[in-house]
gemmi code that builds the backbone of each chain (N, CA, C; Angstrom):
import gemmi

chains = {
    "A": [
        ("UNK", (41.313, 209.878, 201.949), (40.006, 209.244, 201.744), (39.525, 208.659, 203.070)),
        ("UNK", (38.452, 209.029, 203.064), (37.589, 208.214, 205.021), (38.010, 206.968, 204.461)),
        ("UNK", (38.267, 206.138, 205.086), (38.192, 204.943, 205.284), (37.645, 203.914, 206.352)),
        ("UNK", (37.555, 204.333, 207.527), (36.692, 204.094, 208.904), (35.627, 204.458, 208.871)),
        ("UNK", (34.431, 204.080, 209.583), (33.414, 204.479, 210.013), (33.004, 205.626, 210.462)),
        ("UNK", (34.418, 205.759, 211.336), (33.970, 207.111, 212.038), (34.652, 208.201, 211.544)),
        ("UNK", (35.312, 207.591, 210.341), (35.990, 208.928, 209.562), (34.655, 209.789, 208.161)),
        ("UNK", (34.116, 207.935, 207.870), (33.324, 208.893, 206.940), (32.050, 209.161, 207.665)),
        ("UNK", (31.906, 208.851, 208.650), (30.292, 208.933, 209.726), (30.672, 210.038, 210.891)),
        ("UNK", (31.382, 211.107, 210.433), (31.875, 211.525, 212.431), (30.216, 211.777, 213.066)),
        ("UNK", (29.285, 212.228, 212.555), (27.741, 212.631, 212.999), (28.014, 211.271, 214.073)),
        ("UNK", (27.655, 210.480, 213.669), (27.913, 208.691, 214.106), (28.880, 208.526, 215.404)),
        ("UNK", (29.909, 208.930, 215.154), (30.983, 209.137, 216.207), (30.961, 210.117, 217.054)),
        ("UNK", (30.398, 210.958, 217.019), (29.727, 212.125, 218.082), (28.929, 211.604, 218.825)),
        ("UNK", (27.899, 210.633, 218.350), (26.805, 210.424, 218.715), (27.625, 209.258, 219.965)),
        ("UNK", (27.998, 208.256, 219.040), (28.570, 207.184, 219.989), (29.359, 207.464, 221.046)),
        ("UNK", (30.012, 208.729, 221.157), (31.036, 209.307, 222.693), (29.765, 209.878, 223.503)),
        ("UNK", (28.816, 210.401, 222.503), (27.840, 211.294, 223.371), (27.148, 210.335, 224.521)),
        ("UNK", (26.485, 209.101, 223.797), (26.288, 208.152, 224.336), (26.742, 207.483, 225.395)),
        ("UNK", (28.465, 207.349, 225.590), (29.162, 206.418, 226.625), (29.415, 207.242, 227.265)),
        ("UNK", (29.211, 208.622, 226.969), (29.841, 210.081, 227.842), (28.736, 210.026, 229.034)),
        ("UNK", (27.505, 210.268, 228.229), (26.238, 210.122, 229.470), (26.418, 208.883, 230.211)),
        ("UNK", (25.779, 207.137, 229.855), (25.192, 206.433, 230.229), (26.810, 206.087, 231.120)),
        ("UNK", (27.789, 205.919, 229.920), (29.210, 205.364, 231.454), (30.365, 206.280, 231.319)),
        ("UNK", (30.093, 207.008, 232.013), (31.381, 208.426, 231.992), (32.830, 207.897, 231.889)),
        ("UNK", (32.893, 206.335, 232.885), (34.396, 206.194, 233.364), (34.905, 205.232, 231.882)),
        ("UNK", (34.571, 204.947, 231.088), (34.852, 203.936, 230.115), (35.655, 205.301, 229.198)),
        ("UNK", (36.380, 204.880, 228.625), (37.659, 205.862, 227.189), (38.191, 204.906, 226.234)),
        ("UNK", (38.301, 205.312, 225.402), (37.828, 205.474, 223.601), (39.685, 205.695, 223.610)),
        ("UNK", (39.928, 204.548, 222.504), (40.672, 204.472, 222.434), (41.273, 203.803, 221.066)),
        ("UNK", (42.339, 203.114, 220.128), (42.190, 202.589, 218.914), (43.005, 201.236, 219.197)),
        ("UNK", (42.755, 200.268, 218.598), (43.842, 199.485, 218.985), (45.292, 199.616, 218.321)),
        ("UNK", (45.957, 199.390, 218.748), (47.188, 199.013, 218.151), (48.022, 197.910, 217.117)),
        ("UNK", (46.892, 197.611, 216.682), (47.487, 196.051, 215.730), (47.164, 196.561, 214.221)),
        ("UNK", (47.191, 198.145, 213.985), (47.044, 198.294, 212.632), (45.816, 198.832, 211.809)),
        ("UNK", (44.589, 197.980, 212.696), (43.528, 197.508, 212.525), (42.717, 199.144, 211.997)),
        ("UNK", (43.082, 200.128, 212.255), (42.280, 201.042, 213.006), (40.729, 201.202, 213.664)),
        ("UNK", (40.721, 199.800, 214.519), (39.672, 199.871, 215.086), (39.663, 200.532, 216.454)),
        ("UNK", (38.361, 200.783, 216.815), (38.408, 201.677, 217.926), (37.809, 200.820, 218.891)),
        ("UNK", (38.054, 201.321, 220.348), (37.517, 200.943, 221.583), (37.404, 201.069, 222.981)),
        ("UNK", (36.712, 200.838, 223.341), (36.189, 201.459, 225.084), (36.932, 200.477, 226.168)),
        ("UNK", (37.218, 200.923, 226.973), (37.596, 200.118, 228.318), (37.268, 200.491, 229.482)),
        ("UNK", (36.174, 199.997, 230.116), (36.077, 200.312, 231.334), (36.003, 199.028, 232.374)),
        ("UNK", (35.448, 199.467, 233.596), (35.023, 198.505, 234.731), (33.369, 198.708, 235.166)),
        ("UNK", (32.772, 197.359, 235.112), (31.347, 197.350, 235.713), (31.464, 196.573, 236.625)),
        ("UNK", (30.093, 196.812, 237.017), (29.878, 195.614, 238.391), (28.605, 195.491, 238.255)),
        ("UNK", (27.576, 194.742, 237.379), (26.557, 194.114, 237.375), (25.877, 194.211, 238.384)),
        ("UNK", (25.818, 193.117, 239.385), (25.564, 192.518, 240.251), (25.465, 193.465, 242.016)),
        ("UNK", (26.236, 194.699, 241.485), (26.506, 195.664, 242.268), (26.652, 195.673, 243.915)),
        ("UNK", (27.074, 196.279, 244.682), (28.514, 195.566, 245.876), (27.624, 194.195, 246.546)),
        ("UNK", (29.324, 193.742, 246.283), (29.146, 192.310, 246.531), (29.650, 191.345, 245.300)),
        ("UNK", (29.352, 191.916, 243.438), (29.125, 190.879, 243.410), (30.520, 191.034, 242.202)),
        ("UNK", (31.085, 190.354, 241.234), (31.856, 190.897, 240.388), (32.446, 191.796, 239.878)),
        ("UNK", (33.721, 192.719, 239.852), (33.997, 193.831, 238.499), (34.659, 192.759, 237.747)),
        ("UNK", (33.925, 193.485, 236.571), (34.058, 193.148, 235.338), (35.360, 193.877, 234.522)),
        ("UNK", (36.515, 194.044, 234.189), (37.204, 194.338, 233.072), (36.054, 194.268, 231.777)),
        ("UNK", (36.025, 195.679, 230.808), (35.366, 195.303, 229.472), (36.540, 195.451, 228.453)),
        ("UNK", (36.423, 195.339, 227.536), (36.672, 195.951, 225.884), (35.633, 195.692, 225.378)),
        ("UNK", (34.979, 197.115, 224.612), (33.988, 197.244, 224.038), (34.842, 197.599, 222.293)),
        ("UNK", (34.714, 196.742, 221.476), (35.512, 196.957, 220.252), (34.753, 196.843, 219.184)),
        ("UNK", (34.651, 198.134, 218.454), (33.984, 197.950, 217.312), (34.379, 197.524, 216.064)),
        ("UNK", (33.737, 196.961, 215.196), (34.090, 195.640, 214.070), (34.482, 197.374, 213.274)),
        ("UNK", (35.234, 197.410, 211.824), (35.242, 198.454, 211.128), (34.394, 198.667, 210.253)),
        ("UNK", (33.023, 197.538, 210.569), (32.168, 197.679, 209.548), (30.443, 198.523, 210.056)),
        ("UNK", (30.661, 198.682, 211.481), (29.931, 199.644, 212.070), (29.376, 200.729, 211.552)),
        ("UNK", (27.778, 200.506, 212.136), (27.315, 199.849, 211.970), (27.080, 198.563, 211.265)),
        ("UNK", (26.837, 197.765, 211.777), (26.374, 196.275, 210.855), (25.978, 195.170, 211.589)),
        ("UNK", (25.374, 194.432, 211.525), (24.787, 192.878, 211.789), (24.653, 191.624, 210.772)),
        ("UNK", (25.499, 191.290, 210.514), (25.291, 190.092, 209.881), (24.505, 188.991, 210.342)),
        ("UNK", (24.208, 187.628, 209.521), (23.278, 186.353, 210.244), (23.834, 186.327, 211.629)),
        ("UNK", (24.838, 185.981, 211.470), (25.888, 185.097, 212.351), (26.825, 186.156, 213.379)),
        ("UNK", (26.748, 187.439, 213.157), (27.381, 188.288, 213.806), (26.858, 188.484, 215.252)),
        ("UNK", (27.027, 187.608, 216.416), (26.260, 187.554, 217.389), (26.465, 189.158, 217.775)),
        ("UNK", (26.002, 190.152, 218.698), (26.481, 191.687, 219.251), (27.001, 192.405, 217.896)),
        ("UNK", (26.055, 191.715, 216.725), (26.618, 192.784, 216.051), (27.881, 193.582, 215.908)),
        ("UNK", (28.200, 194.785, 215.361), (29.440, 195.157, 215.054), (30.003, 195.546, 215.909)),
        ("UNK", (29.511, 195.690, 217.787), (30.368, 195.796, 218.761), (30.669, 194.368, 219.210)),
        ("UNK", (32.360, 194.174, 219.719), (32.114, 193.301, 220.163), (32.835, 193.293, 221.815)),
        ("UNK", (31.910, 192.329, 222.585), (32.090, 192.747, 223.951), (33.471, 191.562, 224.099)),
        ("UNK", (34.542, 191.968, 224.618), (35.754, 191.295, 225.226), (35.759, 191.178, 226.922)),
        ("UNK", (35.607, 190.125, 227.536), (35.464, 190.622, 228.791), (37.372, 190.130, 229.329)),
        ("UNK", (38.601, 191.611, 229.801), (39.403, 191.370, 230.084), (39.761, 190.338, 231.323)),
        ("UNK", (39.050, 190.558, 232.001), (39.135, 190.361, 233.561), (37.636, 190.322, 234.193)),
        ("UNK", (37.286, 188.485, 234.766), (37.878, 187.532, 234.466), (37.626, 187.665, 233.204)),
        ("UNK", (38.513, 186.439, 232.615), (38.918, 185.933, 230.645), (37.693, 184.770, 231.090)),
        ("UNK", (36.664, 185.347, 229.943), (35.645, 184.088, 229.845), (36.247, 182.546, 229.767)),
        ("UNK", (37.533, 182.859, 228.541), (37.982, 181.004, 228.277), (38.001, 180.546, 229.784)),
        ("UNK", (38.905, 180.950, 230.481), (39.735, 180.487, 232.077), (38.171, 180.380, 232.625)),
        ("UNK", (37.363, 180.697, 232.599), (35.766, 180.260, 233.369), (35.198, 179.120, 232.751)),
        ("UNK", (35.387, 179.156, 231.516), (35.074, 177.937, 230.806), (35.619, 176.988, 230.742)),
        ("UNK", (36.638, 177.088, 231.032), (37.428, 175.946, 231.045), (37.493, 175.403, 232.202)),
        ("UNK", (37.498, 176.595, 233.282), (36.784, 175.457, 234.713), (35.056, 175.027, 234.874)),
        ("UNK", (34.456, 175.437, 234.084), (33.094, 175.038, 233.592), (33.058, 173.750, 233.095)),
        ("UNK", (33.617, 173.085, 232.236), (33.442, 172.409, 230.793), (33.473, 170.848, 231.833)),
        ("UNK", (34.658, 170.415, 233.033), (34.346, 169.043, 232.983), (33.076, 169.075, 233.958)),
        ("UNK", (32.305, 169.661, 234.690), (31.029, 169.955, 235.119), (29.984, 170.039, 233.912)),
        ("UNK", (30.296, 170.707, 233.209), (28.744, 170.645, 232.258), (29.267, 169.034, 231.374)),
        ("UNK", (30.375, 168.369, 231.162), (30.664, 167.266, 230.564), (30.393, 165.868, 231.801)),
        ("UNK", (30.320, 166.359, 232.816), (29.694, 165.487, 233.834), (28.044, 165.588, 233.623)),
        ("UNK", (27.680, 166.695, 233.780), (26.452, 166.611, 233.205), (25.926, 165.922, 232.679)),
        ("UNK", (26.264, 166.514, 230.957), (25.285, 166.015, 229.734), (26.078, 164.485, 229.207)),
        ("UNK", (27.097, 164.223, 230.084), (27.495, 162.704, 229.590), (29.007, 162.843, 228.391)),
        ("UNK", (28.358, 163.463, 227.459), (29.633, 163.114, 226.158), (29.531, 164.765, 225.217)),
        ("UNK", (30.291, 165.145, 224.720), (30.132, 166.502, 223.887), (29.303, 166.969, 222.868)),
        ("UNK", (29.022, 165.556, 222.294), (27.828, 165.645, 221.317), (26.334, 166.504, 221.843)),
        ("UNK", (26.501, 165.963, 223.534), (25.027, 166.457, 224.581), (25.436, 167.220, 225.056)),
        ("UNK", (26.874, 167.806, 225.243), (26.578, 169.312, 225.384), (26.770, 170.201, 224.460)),
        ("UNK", (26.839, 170.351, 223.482), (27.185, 171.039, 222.023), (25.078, 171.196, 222.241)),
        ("UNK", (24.607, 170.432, 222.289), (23.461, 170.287, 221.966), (22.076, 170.859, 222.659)),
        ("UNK", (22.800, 170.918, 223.719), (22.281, 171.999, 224.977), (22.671, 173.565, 224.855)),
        ("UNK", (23.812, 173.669, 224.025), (24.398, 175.123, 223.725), (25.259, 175.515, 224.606)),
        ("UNK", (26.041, 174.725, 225.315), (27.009, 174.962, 226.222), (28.324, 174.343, 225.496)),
        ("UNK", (29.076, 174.050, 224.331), (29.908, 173.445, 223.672), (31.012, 174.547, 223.914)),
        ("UNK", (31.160, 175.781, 224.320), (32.063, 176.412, 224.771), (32.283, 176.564, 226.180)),
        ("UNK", (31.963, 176.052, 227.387), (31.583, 175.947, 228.451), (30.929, 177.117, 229.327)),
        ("UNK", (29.987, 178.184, 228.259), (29.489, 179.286, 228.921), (28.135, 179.743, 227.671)),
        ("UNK", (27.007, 179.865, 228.480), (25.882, 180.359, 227.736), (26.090, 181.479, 227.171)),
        ("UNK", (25.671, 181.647, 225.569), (26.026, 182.721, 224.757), (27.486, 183.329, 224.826)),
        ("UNK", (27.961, 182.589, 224.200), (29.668, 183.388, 224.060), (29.363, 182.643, 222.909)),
        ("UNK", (30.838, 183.375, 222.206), (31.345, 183.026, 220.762), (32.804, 183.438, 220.663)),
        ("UNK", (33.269, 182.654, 220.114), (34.983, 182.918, 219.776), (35.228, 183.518, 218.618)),
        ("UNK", (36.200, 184.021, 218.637), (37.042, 184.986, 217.843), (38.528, 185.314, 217.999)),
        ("UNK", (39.306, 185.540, 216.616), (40.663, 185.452, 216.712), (40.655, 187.547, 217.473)),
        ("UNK", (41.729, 187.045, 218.444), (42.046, 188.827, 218.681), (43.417, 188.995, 218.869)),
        ("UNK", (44.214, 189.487, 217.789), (45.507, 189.270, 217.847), (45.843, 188.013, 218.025)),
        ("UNK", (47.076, 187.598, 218.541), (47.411, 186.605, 218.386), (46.634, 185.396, 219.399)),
        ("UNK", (45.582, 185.578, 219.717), (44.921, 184.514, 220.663), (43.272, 184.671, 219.794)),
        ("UNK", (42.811, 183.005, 220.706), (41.625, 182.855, 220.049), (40.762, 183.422, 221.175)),
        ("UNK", (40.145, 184.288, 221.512), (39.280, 184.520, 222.653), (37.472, 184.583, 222.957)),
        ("UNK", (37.241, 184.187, 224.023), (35.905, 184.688, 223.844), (35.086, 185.605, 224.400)),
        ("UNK", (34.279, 185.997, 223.478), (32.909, 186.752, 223.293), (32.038, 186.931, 223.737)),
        ("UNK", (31.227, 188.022, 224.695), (29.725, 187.537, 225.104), (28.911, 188.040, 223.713)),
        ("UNK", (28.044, 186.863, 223.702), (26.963, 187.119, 222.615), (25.624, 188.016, 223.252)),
        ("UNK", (26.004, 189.726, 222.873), (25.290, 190.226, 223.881), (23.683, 190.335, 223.466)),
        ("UNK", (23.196, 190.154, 222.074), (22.478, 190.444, 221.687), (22.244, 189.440, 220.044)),
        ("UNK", (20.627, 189.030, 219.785), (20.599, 187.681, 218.590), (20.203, 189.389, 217.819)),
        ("UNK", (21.518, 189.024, 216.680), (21.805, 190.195, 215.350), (20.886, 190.727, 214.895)),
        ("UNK", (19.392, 190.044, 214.841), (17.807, 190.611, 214.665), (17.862, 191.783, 215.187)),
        ("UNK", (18.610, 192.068, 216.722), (17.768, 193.150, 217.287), (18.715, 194.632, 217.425)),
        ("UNK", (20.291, 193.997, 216.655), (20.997, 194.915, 216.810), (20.968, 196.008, 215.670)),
        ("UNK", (20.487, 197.189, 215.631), (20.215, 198.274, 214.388), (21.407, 198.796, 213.825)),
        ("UNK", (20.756, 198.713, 212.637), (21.859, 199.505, 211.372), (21.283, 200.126, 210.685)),
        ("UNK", (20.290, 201.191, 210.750), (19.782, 201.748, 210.141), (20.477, 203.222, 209.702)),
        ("UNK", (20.276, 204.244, 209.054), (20.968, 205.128, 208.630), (20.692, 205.990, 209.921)),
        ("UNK", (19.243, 206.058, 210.531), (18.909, 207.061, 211.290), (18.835, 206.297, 212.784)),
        ("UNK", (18.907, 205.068, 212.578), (19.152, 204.247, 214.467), (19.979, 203.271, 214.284)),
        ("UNK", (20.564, 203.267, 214.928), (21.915, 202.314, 215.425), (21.887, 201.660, 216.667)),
        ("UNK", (22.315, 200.731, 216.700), (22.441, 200.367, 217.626), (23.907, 200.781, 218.441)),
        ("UNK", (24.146, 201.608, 219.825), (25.901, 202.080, 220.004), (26.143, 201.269, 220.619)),
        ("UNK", (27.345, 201.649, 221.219), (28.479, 200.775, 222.447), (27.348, 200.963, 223.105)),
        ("UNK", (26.901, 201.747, 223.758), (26.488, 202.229, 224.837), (25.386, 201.138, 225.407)),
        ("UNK", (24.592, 200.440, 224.091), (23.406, 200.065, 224.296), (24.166, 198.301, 224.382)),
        ("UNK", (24.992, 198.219, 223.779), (25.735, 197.018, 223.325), (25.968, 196.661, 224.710)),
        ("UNK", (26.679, 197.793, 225.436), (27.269, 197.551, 227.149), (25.843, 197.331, 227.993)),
        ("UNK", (24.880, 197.717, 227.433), (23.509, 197.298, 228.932), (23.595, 195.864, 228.391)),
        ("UNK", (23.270, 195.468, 226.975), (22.764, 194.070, 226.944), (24.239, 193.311, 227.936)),
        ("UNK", (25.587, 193.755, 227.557), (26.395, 193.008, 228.384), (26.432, 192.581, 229.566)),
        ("UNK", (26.169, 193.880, 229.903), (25.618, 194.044, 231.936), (24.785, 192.899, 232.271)),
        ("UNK", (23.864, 193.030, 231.372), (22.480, 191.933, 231.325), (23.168, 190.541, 231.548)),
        ("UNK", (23.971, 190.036, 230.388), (23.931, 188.786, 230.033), (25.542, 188.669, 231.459)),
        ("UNK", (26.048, 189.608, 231.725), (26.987, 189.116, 233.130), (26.488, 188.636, 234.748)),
        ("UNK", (24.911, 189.765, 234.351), (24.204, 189.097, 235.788), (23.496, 187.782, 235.583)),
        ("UNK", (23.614, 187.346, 234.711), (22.719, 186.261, 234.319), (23.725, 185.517, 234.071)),
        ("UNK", (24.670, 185.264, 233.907), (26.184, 184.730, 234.044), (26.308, 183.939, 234.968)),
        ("UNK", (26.469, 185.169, 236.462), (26.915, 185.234, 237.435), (26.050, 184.047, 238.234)),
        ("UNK", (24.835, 184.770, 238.375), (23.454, 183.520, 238.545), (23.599, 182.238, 237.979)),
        ("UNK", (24.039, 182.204, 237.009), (24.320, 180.519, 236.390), (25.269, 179.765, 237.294)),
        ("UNK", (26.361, 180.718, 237.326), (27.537, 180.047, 238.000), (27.542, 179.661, 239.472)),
        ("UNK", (26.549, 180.988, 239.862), (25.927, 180.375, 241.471), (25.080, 179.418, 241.554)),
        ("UNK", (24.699, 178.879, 240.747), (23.865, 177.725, 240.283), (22.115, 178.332, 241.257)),
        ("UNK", (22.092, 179.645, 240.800), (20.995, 180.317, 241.152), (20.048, 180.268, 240.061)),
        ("UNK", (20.240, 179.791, 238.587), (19.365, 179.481, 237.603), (19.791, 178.392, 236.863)),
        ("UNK", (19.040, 177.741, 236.285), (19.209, 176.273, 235.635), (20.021, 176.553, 234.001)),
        ("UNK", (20.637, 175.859, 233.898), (20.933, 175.626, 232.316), (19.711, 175.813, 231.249)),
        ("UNK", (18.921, 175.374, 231.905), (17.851, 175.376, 230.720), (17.415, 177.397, 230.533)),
        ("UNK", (17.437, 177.635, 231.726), (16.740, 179.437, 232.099), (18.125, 180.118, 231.476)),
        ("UNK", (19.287, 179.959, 231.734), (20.646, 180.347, 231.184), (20.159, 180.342, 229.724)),
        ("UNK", (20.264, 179.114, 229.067), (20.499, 179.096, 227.499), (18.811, 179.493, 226.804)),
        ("UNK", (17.909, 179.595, 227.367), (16.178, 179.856, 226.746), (15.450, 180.762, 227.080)),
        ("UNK", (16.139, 181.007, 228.497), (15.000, 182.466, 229.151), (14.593, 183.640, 228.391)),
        ("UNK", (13.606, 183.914, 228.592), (12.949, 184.924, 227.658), (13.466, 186.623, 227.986)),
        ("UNK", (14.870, 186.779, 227.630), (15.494, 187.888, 227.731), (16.620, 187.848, 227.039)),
    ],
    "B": [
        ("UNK", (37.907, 192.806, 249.449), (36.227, 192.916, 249.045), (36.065, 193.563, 250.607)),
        ("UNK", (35.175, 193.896, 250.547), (33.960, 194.792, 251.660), (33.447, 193.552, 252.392)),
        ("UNK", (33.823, 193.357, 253.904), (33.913, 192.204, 254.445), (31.945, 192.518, 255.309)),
        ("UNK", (31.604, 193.666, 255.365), (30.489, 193.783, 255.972), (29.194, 193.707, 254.947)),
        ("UNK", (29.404, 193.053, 254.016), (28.450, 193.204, 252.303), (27.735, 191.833, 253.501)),
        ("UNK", (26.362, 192.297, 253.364), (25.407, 190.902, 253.041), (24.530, 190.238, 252.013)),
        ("UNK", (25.586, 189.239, 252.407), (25.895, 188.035, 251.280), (24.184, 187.703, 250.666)),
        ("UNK", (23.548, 187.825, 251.823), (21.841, 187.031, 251.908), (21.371, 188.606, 251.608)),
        ("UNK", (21.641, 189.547, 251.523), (20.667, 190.643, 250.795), (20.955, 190.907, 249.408)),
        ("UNK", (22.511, 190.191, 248.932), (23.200, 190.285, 247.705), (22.317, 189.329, 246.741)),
        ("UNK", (22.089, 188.049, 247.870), (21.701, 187.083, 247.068), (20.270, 187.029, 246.637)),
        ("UNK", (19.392, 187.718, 247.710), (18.078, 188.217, 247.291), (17.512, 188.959, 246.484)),
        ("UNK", (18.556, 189.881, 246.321), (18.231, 191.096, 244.849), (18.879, 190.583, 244.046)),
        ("UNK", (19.567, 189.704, 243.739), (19.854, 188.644, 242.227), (18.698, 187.865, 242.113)),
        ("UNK", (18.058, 187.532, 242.861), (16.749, 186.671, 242.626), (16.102, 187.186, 242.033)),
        ("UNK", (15.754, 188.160, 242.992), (14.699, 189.614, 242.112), (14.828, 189.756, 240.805)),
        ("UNK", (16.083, 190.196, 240.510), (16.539, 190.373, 239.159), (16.419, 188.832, 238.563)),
        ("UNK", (16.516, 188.017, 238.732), (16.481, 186.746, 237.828), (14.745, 186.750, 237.654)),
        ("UNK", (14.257, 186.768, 238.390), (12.339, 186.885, 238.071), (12.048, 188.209, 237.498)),
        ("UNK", (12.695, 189.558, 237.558), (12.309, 190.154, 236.722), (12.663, 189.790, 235.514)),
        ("UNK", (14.014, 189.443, 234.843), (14.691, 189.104, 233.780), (13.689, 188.436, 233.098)),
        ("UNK", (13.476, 187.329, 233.467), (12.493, 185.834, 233.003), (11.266, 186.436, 232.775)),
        ("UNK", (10.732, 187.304, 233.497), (9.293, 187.828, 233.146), (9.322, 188.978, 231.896)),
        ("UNK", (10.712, 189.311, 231.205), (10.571, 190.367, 230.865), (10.699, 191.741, 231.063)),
        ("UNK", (10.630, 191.721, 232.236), (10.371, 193.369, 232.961), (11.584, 194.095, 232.608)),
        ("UNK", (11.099, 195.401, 232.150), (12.384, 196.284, 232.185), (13.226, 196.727, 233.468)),
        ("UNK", (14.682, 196.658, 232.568), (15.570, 196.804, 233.704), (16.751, 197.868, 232.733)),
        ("UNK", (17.375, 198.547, 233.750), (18.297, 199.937, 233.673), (19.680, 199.237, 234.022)),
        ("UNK", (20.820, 200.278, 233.228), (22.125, 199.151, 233.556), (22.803, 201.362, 234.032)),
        ("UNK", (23.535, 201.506, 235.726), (23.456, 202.529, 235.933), (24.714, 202.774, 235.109)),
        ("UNK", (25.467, 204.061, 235.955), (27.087, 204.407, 235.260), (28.114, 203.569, 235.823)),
        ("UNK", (27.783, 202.496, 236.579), (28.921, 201.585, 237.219), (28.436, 200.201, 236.593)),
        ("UNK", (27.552, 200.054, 235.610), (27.400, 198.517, 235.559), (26.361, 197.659, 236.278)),
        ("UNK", (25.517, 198.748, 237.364), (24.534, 197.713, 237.946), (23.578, 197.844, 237.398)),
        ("UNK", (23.186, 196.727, 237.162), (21.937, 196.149, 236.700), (20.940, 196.730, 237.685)),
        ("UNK", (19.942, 196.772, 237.472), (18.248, 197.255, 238.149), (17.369, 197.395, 237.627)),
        ("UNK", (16.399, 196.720, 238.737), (14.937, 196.611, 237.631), (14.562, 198.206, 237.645)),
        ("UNK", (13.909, 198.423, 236.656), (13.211, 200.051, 236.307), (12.509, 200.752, 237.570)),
        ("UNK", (11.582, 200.120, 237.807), (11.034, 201.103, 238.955), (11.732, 201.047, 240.117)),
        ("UNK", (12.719, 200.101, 240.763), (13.260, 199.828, 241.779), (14.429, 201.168, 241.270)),
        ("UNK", (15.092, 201.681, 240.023), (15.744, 202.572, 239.864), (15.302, 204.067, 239.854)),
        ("UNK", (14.122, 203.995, 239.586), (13.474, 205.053, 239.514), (12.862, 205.611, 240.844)),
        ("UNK", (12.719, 204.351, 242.165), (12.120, 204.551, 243.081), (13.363, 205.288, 244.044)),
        ("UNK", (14.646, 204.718, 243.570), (15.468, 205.741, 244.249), (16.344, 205.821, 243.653)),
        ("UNK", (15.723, 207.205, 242.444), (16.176, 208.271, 241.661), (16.942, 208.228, 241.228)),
        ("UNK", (17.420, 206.868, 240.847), (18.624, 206.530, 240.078), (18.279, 206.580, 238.536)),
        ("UNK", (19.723, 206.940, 237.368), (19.562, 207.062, 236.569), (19.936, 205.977, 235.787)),
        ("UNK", (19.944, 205.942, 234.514), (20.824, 204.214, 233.636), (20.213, 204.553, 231.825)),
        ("UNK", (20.505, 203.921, 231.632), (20.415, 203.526, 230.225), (19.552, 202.167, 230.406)),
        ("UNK", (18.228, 202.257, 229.800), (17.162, 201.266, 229.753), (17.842, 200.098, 228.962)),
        ("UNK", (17.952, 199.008, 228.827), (18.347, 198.170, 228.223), (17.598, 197.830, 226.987)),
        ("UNK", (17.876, 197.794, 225.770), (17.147, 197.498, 224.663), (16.200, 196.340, 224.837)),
        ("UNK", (15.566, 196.071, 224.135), (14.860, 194.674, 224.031), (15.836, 194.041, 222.858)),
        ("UNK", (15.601, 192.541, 223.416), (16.679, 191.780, 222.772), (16.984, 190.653, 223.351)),
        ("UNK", (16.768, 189.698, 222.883), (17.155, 188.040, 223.020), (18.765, 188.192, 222.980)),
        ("UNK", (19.107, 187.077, 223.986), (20.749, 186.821, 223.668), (20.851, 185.891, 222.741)),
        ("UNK", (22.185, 186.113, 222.321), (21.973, 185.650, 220.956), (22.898, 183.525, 221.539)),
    ],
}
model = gemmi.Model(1)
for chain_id, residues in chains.items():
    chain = gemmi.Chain(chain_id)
    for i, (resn, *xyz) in enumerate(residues, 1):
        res = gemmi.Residue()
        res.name, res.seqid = resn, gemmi.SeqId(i, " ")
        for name, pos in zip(("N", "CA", "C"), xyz):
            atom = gemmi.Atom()
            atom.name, atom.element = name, gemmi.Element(name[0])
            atom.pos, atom.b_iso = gemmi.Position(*pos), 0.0
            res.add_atom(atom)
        chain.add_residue(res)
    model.add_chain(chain)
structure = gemmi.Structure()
structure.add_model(model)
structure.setup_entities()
């Protein structure tokens, strides 16, 4: 019996290699190993391009792919960034933005309560890790005939790493980080 | 790292990109991950995957 996505969708799963085959050749498809039979991409970007970051990804899809729930920030892909580990940035983030806004209540409140604009946590195996929130679930598709893929999941990522990167160079404000119109 | 990269032309086309970002403007993500605004990719014939429209969440 299909039981995966891409067992009872292969049209779907054609489409989604076809996709990372064109837009990022060097990224490979792979399943994890914890049982799960979820699948996933690993490659290296560089945003910011020479000069500025590679990025380690895992691009991992939820087994309910397509899908977007309220609360499902990136929808049913979800972006893992290996290298750097968002926590270890955040965590040298957090007594700077807690110098900041004074006490946690004011930064929870600003949207920095994880010490990085748009992330979200999640258990992955045995660690709690975090997430870039690549995309608000409104815009991520589940339709029978459009989807939203990895492929498209990985530009918004790209996006939200150069805009990262800029934060951390203190090349854009907290306020343009957590509101900017992108 | 690439010790001859300038730092001040690195840091100028992140600007770029931060005022295109903020304005909206479309931007292309190529086969390595770089970000670029659209016509600046198109002006030298580079290819990408257009980035959806989409608020971070």
């Amino acid at each position: 019996m299909a039981y995966y996505w891409y067992q009872s969708d292969p049209q779907l799963y054609q489409m989604e290699v076809a996709a990372m085959q064109k837009f990022f050749p060097s990224f490979t498809i792979s399943q994890l190993q914890d049982g799960s039979g979820r699948l996933y991409w690993r490659g290296k970007v560089q945003p910011a391009g020479q000069g500025g970051m590679v990025w380690d990804l895992m691009l991992i899809y939820k087994n309910s792919h397509p899908h977007a729930g309220q609360n499902e920030y990136g929808g049913s892909v979800q972006i893992l960034p290996l290298s750097p580990r968002l926590k270890d940035i955040a965590d040298k983030m957090m007594p700077l933005i807690m110098q900041t806004y004074g006490d946690y209540d004011n930064v929870v409140q600003h949207g920095f309560g994880l010490g990085l604009p748009h992330i979200y946590r999640d258990q992955f195996g045995r660690n709690e890790e975090y997430f870039i929130c690549s995309a608000d679930p409104k815009y991520f598709k589940t339709g029978q005939n459009h989807s939203t893929s990895a492929a498209s999941a990985l530009s918004w990522a790209c996006k939200w790493i150069i805009l990262c990167e800029m934060w951390l160079n203190g090349e854009i404000s907290d306020d343009v980080a957590m509101e900017g119109n992108y | 790292m690439d010790q001859n990269i300038d730092m001040d032309a690195v840091a100028a086309r992140r600007r770029a990109l931060a005022e295109a970002l903020q304005k909206g403007e479309p931007v292309v993500v190529t086969a390595s991950g770089e970000v670029e605004k659209k016509e600046e990719a198109d002006d030298q014939g580079m290819s990408g995957i257009m980035v959806p429209n989409g608020k971070l969440a």
